[in-house]
VOTORVEX-353071 format. One record per residue (C-alpha): residue number from 1; y, z, x; chain; residue in one letter. Coordinates in Angstrom, 1 decimal. Layout:
(node NUM (Y Z X) A a),
...
//
This chain:
(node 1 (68.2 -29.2 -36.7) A x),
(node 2 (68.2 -30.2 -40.6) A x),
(node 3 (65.9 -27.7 -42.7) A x),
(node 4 (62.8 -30.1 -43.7) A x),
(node 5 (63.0 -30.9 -47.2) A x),
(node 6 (60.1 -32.2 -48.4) A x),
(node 7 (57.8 -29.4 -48.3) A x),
(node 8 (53.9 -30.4 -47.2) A x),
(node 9 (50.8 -29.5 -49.3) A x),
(node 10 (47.8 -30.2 -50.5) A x),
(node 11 (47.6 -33.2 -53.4) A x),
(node 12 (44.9 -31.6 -55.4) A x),
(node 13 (43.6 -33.5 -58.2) A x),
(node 14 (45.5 -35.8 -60.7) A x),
(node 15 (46.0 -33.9 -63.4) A x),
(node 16 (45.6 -30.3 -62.5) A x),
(node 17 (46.8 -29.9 -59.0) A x),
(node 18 (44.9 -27.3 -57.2) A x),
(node 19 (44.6 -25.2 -60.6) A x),
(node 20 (40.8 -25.2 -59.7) A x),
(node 21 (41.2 -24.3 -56.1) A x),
(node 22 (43.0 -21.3 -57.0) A x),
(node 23 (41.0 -20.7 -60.0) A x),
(node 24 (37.9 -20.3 -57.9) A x),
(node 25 (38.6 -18.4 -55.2) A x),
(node 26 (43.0 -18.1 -54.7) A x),
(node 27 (42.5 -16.1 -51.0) A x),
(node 28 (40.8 -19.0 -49.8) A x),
(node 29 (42.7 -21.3 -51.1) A x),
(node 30 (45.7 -19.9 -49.5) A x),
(node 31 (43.9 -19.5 -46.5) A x),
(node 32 (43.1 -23.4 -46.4) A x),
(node 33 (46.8 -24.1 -47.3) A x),
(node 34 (47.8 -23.1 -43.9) A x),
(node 35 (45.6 -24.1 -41.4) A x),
(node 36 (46.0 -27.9 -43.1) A x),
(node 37 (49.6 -28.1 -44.0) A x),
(node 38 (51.4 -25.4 -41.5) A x),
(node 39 (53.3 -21.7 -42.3) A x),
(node 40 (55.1 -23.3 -45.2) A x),
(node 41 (53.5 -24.9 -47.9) A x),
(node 42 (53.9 -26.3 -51.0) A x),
(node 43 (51.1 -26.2 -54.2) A x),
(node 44 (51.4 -27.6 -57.5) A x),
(node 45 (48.8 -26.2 -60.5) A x),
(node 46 (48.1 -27.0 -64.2) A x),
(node 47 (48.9 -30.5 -66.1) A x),
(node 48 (51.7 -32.5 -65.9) A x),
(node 49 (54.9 -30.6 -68.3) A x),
(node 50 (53.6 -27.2 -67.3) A x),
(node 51 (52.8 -27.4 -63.9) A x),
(node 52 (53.8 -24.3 -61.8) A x),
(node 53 (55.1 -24.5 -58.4) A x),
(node 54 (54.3 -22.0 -55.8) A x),
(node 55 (56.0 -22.1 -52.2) A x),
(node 56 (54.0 -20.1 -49.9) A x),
(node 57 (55.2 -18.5 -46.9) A x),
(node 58 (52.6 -17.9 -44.3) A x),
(node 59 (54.7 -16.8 -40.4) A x),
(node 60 (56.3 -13.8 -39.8) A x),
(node 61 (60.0 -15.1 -39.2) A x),
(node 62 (59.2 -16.4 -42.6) A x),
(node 63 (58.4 -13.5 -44.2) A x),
(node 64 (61.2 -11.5 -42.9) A x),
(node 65 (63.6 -13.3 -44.3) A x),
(node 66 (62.5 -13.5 -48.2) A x),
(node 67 (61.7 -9.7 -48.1) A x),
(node 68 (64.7 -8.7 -45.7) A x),
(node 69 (67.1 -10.7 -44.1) A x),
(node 70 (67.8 -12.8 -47.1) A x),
(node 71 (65.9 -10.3 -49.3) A x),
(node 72 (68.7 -10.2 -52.4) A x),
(node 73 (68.0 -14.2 -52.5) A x),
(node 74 (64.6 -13.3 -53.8) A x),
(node 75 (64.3 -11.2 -57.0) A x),
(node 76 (61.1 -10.2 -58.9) A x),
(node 77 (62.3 -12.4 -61.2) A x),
(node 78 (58.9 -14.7 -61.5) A x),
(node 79 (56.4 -14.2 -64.6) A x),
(node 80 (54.2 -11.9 -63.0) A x),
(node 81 (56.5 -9.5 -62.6) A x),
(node 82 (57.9 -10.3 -66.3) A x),
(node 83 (54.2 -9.9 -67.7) A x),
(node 84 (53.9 -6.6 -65.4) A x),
(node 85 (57.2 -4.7 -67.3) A x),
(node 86 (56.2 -5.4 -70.5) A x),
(node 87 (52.8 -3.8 -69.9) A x),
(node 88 (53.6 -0.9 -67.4) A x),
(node 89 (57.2 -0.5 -67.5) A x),
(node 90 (60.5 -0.5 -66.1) A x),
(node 91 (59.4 1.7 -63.0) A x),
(node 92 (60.4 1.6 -59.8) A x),
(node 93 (58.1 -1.4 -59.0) A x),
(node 94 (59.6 -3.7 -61.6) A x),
(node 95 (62.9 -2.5 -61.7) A x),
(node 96 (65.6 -4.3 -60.6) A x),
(node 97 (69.6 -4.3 -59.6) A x),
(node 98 (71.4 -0.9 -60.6) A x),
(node 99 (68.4 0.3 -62.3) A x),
(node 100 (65.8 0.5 -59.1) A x),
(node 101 (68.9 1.7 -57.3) A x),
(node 102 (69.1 4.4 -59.4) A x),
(node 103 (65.8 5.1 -59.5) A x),
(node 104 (65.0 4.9 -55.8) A x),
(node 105 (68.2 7.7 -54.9) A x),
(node 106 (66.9 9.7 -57.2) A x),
(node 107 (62.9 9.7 -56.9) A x),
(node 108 (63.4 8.9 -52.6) A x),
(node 109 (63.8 12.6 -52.1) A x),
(node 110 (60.1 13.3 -53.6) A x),
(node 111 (58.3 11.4 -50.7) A x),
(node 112 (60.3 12.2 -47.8) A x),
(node 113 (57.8 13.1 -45.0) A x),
(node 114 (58.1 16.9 -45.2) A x),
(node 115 (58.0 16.6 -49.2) A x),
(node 116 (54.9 14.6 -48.8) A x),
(node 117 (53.0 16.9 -46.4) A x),
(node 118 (52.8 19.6 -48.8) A x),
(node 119 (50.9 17.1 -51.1) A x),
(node 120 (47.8 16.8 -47.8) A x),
(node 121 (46.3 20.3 -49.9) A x),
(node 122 (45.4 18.0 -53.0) A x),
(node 123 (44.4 15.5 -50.9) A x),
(node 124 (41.8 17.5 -49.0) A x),
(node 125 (40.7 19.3 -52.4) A x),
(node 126 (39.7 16.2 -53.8) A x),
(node 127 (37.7 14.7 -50.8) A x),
(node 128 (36.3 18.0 -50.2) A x),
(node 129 (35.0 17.3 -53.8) A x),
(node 130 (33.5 14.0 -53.3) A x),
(node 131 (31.5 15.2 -50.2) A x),
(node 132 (30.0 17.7 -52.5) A x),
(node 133 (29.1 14.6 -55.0) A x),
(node 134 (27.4 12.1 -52.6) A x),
(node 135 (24.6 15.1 -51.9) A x),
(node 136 (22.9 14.3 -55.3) A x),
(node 137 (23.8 10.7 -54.1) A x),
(node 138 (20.4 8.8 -55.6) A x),
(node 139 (18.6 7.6 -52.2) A x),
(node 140 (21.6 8.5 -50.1) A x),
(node 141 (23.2 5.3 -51.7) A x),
(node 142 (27.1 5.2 -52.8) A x),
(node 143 (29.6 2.1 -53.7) A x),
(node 144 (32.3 2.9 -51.4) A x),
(node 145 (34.8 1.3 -54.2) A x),
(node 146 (33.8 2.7 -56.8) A x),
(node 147 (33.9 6.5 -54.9) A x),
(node 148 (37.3 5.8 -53.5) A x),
(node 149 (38.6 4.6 -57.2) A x),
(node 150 (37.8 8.0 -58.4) A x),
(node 151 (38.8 9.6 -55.1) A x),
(node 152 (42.4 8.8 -55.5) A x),
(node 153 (42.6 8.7 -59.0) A x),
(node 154 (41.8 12.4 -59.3) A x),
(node 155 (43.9 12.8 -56.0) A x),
(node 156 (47.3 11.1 -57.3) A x),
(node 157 (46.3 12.9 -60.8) A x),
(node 158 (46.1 16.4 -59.2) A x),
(node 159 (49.4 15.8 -57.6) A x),
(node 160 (51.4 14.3 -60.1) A x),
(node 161 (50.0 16.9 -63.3) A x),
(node 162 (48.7 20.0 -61.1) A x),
(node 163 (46.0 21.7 -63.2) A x),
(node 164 (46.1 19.3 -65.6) A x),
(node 165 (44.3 16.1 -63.4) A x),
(node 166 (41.5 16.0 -66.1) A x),
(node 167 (43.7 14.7 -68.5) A x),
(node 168 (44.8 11.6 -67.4) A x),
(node 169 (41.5 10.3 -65.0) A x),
(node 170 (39.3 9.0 -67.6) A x),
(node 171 (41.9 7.4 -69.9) A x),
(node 172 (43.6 5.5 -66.6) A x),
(node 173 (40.1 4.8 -65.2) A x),
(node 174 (38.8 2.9 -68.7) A x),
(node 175 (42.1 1.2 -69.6) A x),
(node 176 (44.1 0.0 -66.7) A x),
(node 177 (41.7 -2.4 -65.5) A x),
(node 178 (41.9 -4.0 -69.0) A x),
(node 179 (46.0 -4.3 -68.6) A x),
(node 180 (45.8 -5.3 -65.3) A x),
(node 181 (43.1 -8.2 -65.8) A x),
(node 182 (45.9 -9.1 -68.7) A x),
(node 183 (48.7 -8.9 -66.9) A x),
(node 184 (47.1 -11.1 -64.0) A x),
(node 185 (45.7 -14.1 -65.8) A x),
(node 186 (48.9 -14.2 -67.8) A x),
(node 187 (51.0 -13.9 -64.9) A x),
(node 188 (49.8 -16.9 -63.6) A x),
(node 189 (49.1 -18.9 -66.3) A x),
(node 190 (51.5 -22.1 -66.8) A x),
(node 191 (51.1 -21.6 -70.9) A x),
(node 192 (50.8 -18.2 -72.2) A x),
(node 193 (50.5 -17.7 -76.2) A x),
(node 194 (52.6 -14.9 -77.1) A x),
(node 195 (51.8 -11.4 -77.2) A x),
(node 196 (52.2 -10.8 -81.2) A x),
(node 197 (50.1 -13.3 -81.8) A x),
(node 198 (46.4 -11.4 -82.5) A x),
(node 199 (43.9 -12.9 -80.0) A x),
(node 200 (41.4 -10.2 -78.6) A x),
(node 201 (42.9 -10.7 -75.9) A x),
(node 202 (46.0 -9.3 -77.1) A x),
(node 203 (44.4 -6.7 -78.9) A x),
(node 204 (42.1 -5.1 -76.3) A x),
(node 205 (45.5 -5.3 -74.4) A x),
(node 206 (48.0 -3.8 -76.5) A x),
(node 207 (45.2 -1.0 -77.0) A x),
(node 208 (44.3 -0.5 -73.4) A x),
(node 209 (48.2 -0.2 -72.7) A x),
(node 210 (48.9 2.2 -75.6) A x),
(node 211 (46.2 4.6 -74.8) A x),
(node 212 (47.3 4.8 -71.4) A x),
(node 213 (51.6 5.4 -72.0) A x),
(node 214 (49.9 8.0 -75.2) A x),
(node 215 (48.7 10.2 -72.6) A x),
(node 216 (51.2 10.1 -70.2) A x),
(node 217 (53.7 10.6 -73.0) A x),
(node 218 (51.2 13.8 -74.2) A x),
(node 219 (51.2 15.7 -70.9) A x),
(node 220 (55.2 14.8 -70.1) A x),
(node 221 (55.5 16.3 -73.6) A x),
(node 222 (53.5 19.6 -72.9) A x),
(node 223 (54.9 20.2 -69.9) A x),
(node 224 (58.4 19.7 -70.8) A x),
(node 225 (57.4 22.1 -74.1) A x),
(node 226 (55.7 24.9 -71.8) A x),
(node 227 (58.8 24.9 -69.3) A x),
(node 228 (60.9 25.4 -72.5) A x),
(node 229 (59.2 28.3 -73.5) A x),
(node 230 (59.1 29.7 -69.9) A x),
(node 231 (62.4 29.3 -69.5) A x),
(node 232 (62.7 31.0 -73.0) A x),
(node 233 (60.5 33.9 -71.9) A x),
(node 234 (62.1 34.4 -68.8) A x),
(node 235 (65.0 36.8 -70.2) A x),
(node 236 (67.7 35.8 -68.2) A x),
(node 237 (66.2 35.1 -65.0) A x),
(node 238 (64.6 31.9 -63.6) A x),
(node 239 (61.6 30.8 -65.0) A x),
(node 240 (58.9 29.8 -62.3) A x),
(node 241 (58.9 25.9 -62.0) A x),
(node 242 (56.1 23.5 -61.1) A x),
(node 243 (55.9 21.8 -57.7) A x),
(node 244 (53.4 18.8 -58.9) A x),
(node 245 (55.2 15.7 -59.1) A x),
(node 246 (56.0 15.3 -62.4) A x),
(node 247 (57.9 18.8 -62.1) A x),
(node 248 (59.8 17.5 -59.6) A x),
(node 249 (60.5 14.0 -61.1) A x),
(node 250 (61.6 16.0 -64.4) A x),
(node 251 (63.9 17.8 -62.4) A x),
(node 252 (65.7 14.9 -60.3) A x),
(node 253 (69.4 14.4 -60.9) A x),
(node 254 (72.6 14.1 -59.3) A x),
(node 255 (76.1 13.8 -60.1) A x),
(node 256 (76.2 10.3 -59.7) A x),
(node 257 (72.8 8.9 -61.1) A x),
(node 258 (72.1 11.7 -63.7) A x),
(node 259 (68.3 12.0 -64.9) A x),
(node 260 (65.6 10.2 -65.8) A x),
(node 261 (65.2 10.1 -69.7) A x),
(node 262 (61.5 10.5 -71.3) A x),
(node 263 (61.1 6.5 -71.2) A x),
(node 264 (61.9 6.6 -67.6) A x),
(node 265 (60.3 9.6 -66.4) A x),
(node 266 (57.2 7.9 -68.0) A x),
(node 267 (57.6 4.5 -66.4) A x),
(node 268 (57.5 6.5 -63.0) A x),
(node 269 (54.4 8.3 -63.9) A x),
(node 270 (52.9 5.0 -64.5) A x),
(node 271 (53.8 3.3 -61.3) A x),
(node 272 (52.7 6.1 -59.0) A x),
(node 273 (49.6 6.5 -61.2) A x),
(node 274 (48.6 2.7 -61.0) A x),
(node 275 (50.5 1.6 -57.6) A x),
(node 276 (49.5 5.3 -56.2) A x),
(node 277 (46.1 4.8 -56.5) A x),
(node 278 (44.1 1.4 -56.5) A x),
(node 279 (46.3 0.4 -53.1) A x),
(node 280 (44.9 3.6 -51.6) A x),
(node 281 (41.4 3.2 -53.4) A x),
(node 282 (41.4 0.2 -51.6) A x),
(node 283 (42.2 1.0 -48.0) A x),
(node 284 (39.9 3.8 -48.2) A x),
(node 285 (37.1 2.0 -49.3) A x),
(node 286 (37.2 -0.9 -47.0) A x),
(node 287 (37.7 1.3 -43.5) A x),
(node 288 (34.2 3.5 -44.9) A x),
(node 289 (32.8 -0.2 -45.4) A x),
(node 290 (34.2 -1.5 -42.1) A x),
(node 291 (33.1 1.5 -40.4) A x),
(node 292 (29.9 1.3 -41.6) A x),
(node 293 (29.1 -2.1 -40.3) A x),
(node 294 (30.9 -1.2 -36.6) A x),
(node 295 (28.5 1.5 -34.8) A x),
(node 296 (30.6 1.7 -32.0) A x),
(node 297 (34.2 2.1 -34.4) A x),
(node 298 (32.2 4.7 -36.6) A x),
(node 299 (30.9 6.8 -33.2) A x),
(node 300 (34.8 6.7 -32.1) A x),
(node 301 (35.8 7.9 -35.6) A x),
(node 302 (33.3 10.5 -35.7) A x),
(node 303 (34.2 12.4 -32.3) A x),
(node 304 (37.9 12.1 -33.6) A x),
(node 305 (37.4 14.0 -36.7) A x),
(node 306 (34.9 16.5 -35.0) A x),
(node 307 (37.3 17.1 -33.1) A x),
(node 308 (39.9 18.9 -35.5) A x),
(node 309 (39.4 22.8 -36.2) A x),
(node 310 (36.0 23.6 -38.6) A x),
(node 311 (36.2 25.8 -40.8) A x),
(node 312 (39.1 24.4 -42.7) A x),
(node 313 (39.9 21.1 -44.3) A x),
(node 314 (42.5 19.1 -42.5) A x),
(node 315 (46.0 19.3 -43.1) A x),
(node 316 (48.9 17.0 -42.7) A x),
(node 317 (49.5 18.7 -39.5) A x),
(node 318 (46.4 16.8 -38.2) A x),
(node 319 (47.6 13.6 -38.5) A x),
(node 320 (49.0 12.9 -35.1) A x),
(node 321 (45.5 14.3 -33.9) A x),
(node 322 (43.8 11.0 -35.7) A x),
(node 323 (45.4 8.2 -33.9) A x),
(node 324 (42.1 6.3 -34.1) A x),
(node 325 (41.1 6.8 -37.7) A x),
(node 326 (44.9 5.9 -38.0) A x),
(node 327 (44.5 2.9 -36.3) A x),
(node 328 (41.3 2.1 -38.4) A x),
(node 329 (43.0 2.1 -41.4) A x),
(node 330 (45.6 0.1 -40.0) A x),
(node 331 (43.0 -2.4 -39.2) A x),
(node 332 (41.9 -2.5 -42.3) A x),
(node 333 (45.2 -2.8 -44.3) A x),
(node 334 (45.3 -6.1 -41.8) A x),
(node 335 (42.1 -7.2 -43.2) A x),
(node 336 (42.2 -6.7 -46.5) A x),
(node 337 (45.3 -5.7 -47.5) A x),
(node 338 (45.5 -3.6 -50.7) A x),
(node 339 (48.6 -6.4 -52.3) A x),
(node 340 (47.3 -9.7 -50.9) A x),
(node 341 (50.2 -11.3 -52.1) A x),
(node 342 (53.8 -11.0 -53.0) A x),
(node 343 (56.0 -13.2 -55.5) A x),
(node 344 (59.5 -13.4 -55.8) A x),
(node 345 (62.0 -16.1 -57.4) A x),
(node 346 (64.9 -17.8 -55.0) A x),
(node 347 (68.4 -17.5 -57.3) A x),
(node 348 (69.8 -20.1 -54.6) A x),
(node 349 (68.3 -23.0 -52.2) A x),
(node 350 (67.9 -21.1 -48.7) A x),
(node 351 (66.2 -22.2 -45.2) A x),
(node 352 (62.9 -20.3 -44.2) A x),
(node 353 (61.3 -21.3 -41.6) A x),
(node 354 (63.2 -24.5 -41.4) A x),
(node 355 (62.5 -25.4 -44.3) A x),
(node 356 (64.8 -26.0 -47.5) A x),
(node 357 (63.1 -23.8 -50.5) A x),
(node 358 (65.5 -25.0 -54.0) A x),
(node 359 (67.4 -22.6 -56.2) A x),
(node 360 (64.7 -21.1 -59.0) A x),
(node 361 (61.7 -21.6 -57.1) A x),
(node 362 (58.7 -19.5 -57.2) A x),
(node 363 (58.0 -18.2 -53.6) A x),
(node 364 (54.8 -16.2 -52.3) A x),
(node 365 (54.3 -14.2 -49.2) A x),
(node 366 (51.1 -13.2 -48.6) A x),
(node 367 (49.4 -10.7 -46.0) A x),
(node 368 (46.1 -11.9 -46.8) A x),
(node 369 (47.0 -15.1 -44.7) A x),
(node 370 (49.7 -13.6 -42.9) A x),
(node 371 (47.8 -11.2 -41.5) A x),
(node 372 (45.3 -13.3 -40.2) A x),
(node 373 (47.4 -15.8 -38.8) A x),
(node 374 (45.8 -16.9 -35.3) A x),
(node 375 (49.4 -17.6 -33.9) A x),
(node 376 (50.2 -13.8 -34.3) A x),
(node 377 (46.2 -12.4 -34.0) A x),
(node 378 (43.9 -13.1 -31.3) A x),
(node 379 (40.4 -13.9 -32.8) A x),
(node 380 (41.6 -12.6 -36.4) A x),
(node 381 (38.7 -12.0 -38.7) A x),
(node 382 (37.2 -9.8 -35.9) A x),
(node 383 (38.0 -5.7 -36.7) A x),
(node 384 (39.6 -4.4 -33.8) A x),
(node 385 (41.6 -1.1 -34.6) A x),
(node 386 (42.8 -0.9 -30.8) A x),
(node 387 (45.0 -4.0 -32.2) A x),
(node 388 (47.1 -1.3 -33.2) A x),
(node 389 (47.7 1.0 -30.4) A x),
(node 390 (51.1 2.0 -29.4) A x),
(node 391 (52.0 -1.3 -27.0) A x),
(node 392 (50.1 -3.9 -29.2) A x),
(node 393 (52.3 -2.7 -32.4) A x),
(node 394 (55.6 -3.0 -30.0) A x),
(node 395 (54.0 -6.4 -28.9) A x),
(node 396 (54.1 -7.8 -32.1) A x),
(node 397 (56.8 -9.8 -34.5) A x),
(node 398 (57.8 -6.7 -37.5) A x),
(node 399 (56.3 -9.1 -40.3) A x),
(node 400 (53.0 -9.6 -38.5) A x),
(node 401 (51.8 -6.4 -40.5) A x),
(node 402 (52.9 -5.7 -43.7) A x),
(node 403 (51.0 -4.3 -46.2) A x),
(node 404 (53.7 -2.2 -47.8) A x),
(node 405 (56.0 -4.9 -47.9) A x),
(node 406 (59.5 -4.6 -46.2) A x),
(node 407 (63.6 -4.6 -46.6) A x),
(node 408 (65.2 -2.2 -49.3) A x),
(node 409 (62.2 -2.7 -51.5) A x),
(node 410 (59.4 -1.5 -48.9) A x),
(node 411 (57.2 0.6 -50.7) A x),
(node 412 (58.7 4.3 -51.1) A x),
(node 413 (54.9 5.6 -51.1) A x),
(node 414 (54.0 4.1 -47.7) A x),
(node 415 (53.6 8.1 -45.7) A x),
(node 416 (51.5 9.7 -48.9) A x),
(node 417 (49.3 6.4 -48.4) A x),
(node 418 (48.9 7.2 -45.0) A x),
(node 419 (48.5 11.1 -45.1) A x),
(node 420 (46.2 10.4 -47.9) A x),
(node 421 (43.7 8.2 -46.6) A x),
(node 422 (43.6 9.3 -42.6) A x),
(node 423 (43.0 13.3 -43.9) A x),
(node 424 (40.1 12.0 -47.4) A x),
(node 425 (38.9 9.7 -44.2) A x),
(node 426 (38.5 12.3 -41.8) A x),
(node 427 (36.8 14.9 -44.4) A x),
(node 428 (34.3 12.3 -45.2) A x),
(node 429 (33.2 11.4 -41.8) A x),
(node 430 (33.3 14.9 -40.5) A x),
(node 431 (30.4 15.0 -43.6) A x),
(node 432 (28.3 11.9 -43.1) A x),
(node 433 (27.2 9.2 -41.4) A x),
(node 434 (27.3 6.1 -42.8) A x),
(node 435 (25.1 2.9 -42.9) A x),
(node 436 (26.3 -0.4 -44.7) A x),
(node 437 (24.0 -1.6 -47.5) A x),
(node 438 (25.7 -4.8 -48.7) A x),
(node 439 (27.3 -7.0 -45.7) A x),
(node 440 (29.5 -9.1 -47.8) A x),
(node 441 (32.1 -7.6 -50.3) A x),
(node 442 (33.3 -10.8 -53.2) A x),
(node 443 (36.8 -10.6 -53.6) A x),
(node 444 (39.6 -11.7 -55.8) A x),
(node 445 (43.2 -11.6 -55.6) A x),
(node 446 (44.8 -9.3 -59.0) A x),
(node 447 (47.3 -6.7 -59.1) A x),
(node 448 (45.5 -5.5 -56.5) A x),
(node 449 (42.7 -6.9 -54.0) A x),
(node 450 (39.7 -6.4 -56.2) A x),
(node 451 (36.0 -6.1 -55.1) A x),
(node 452 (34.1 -8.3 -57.9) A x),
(node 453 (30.6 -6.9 -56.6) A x),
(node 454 (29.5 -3.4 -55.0) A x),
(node 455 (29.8 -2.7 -51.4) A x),
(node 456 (27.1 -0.1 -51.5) A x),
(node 457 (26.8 2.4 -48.5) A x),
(node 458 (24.0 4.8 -47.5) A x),
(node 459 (25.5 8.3 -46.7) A x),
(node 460 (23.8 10.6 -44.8) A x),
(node 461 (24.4 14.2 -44.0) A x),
(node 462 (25.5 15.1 -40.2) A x),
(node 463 (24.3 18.6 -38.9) A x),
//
């Protein structure tokens, strides 16, 4: 059968497409797309002469071949990703071609599963932490969001700088949501102005993303200055060495790729501060909020945790003894998926999902639809964590679920997100009960998925 050319979607308005649509509310939008115009879809947005076009991808056949069969057909060539480097980087998230080659050999052997279980100490020391906080909690009462922001701030802090996690939390914290607000309209935006020019908007910008490469820059530089003088002091015999993760990014090399110079080792800092933390801020927030609005899920949860040894905070070796709490944050990931959607830019016309998609065109995937997609989820916006057990996940299509993408550029973090959020999770619950204050969380589609009011939850302490 001939691949179908002329791609279906909605006619919008006249002169601005469905700019507004997505303007207003994007997920929704996206949502609408497919149950009126099927699992490929095309939408126009902005006046005519700069108009962007946005094919969206909603089935999982679909999905599997822009991010893997036909994956090098796709690049992160689109302006988002543009807008993204020139505010956080060349890292492994933007990189592309022989340069995120490079830098995946040589940063892949930091998160292999048995490197990334010896991070599960930080991990617990934080959470540990915030259970302390919520008991001066005023009236019991915590915004799950905002905890969890902090929660895995301080947590991918503490692992990348060691002791020196105090450093980087309230810079990141007060100026990243600036660039990423930037980065986001801009990234979208058919007509940009250009950077040089001095709007505020610019401004507050720029500023937001110097302050947060100075201090990146300032503790690369101290460490790299204090190893110096170790190894200077040592005499002759090996100087003790760091085993944070900036320690062991500074240290990567091999014969064939080298090491990463003080430009790159920074852009790699960035990534796992920014990409390391609001994804999992996210996930972790939303299963305490879905857990607090499911009585029967929470009871489940609880027994789970209270289940593990007391006396000591769990460790990566409890993992496989949290299958459900694993399945809840599955669930969750399915529900609101920390990237709600992907972009990439075709270099040649391909067939997806029988249908044509032309050379240069900007193409989205996007969880937030895809993962609620009633052909591959019975009853879809219901939270079911038994979804994922064992036989439903080998029921299911690979691209049904895919919050950490997929193909070569699956995200290299996807087991610290994991370890991370089941073990801060499980020290939580084993803490407190939990009673949902707000119902509804607003939402809105950034960098990130991004709560635009509080999801407030009453915590209360468990004997």
């Amino acid at each position: 059968m001939a691949a179908i050319t002329e791609i279906p979607g909605p006619k919008g308005l006249p002169l601005l497409g469905s700019a507004l649509d997505l303007r207003r509310d994007s997920l929704e939008a996206f949502l609408r797309a497919r149950r009126d115009h099927g699992d490929v879809v095309r939408l126009s947005a902005g006046p005519p002469g700069a108009r962007s076009v946005l094919h969206c991808v909603f089935s999982a056949e679909g999905v599997q071949q822009i991010l893997a069969s036909q994956g090098a057909n796709f690049r992160k060539d689109n302006q988002f990703y543009e807008e993204l480097r020139q505010s956080a980087g060349n890292g492994l998230l933007t990189a592309q071609d022989a340069d995120y080659r490079r830098q995946r050999r040589l940063i892949q052997p930091l998160f292999t599963k048995r490197q990334v279980d010896t991070y599960a100490a930080a991990v617990t020391l934080e959470a540990d932490g915030t259970v302390e906080r919520w008991r001066d909690a005023a009236d019991g009462v915590v915004d799950v969001v905002r905890e969890m922001d902090r929660l895995a701030l301080r947590t991918v802090s503490r692992i990348l700088f060691g002791a020196d996690v105090e450093a980087a939390v309230d810079v990141i914290h007060d100026n990243f949501p600036v660039v990423s607000e930037y980065v986001t309209r801009r990234g979208f935006s058919p007509v940009n102005p250009p950077r040089s020019w001095p709007l505020p908007s610019n401004r507050r910008a720029e500023a937001a993303s110097r302050a947060v490469y100075a201090v990146c820059d300032r503790i690369i530089a101290e460490r790299r200055a204090a190893d110096a003088t170790a190894g200077a002091a040592s005499t002759g015999t090996a100087a003790t060495e760091g085993d944070d993760l900036l320690s062991l990014l500074s240290r990567a090399s091999s014969e064939e790729d080298g090491s990463l110079d003080a430009a790159e080792l920074r852009d790699q800092v960035l990534v796992f501060l920014v990409a390391g933390h609001e994804t999992t801020a996210t996930s972790m927030a939303f299963a305490l909020h879905l857990l607090a609005r499911h009585p029967e899920a929470r009871k489940r949860a609880h027994e789970e945790a209270d289940r593990l040894p007391s006396g000591r905070a769990p460790s990566a070796a409890d993992l496989d003894e949290l299958p459900y709490l694993t399945r809840v944050l599955k669930e969750t990931m399915r529900l609101y998926p920390a990237a709600p959607v992907f972009g990439r830019r075709s270099v040649e016309a391909a067939e997806i999902d029988g249908h044509l998609i032309p050379a240069g065109a900007d193409v989205l995937v996007l969880p937030w639809v895809t993962h609620r997609h009633p052909d591959l989820w019975n009853d879809p916006d219901r939270f079911d964590p038994d979804r994922f057990t064992p036989e439903q996940e080998a029921s299911r299509h690979r691209y049904a679920w895919f919050p950490f993408g997929g193909g070569p550029r699956a995200c290299i973090g996807q087991h610290f997100s994991m370890l991370e959020s089941v073990l801060a999770l499980a020290a939580l619950l084993r803490a407190y009960d939990l009673e949902a204050v707000d119902t509804e969380v607003p939402l809105t589609a950034g960098i990130t998925l991004q709560a635009t009011g509080p999801a407030r939850v009453r915590v209360r302490a468990r004997g």
